[in-house]
C-alpha positions, 0 to 999 in steps of 0.5 A, spaced: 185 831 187 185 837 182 182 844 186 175 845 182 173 851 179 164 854 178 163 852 170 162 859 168 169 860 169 172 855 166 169 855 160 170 862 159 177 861 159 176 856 154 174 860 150 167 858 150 164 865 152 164 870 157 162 868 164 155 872 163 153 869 157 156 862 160 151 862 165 146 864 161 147 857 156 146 855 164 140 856 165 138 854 158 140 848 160 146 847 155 151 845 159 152 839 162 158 835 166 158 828 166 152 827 162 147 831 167 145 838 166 149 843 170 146 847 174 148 855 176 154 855 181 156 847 179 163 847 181 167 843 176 174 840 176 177 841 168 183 834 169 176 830 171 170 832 169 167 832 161 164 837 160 159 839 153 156 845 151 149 843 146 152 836 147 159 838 145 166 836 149 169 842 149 177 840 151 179 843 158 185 839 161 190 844 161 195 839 159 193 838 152 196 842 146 193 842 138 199 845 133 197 846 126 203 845 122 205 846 114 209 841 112 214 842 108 217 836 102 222 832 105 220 831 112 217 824 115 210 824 118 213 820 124 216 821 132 223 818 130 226 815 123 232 810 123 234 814 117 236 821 120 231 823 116 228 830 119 220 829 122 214 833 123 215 833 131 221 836 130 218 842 128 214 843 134 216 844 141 219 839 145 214 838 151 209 836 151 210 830 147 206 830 141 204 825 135 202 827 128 194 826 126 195 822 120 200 821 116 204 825 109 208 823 105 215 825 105 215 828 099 207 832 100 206 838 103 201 842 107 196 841 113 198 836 119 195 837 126 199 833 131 197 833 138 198 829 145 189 828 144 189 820 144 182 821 143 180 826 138 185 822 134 183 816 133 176 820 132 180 824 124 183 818 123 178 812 123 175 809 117 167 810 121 167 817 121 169 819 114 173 825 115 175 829 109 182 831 107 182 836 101 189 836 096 191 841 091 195 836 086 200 838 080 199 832 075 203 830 069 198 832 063 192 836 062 186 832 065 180 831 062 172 830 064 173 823 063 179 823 068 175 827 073 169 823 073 174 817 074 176 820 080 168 821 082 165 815 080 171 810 083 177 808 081 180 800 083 187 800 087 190 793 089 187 795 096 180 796 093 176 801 090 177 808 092 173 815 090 174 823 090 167 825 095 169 832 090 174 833 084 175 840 081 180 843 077 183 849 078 187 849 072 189 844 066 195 840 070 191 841 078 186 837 081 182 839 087 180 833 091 177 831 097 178 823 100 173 822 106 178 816 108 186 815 110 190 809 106 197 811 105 199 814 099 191 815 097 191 821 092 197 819 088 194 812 088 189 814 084 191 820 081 196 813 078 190 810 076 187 815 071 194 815 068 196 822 071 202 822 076 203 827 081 208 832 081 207 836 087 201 834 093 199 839 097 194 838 103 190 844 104 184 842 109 183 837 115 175 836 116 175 844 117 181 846 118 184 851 113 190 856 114 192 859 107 197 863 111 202 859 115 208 858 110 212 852 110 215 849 116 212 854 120 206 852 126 201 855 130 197 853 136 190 851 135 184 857 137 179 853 142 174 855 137 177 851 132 178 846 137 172 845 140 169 846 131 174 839 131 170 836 137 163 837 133 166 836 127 168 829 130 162 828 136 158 822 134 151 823 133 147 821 139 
């Protein structure tokens, strides 16, 4: 059995907030472990134990890791290719074992998050929690009001009617715009269908994650605080 350590510790070191404050959000009762209220002086174990703040998981297994990578064109979102083509895993350290959230194209680029997390996965990519991804997308042609309001309205693709829960456009050929769903090529497609092809697909927001300084092909370990914003962005509501 793993060693137990007080909540207020642990939760400090997750970042939470210092152990003081900690044991304040205690004795407000904001804190619980295994769906009780904590109680000053409860011991927790971090591999076993579900502990919330304000009815948050917050993520304490220490065996889990969040990297945050900028894709660059070219690579495959995948663990492995038949092709020998290079993949996002191999962009990141070797162990633990992570898988990407989601999927890129080979030839889009930008935010990915891969993470060895099972649970917070399936919760940004399935249909029923909606959320959002946001794209930069250089388009062939200059877009008009009409094209944009498409894309906001709807557009039918062979796999049913997709739309833009927001579009803008930054620039004659650019288009802003955010899909709360997860179908492959999806932004392409519908770029397609208002007749004006991709040129260059950029991803720039996860939910709400962002990071306009990460370059291509370089990545970065996940803040517990953006960890945790993860989980409240993804938590169900009770």
């Amino acid at each position: 059995m793993s060693p137990t350590e007080r909540v207020q510790k642990v939760l400090a070191r997750a970042g939470v907030a210092s152990r003081r404050v900690v044991d304040e959000m205690v004795a407000e009762g904001r804190i619980g472990v295994n769906g009780e209220t904590a109680r000053l002086g409860r011991r927790v174990d971090p591999e076993r134990d579900l502990v919330t703040v304000d009815g948050i998981p917050v993520g304490l297994r220490t065996h889990l890791v969040y990297y945050l990578l900028n894709k660059p064109p070219g690579v495959v979102t995948t663990a492995s290719d038949p092709q020998g083509r290079p993949t996002v895993v191999e962009l990141v350290p070797d162990h633990p074992r992570v898988f990407p959230v989601g999927r890129l194209d080979s030839g889009s680029e930008g935010l990915l998050l891969l993470t060895n997390d099972g649970e917070l996965t399936h919760r940004l990519t399935h249909p029923s929690f909606g959320v959002e991804k946001e794209y930069l997308a250089q388009v062939a042609g200059r877009v008009s009001r009409g094209a944009l309001r498409q894309l906001r309205e709807g557009v039918e693709l062979d796999d049913g009617p997709a739309r833009a829960t927001t579009v803008s456009q930054p620039e004659p050929s650019v288009v802003r715009i955010v899909v709360n769903e997860g179908r492959n090529r999806l932004v392409r497609r519908m770029c397609d269908a208002v007749n004006h092809p991709v040129l260059r697909l950029v991803r720039t927001r996860i939910g709400p994650l962002t990071d306009h300084k990460l370059a291509p092909g370089e990545w970065r370990k996940l803040t517990p605080n953006e960890v945790r914003t993860l989980e409240r962005h993804t938590n169900p509501p009770a």
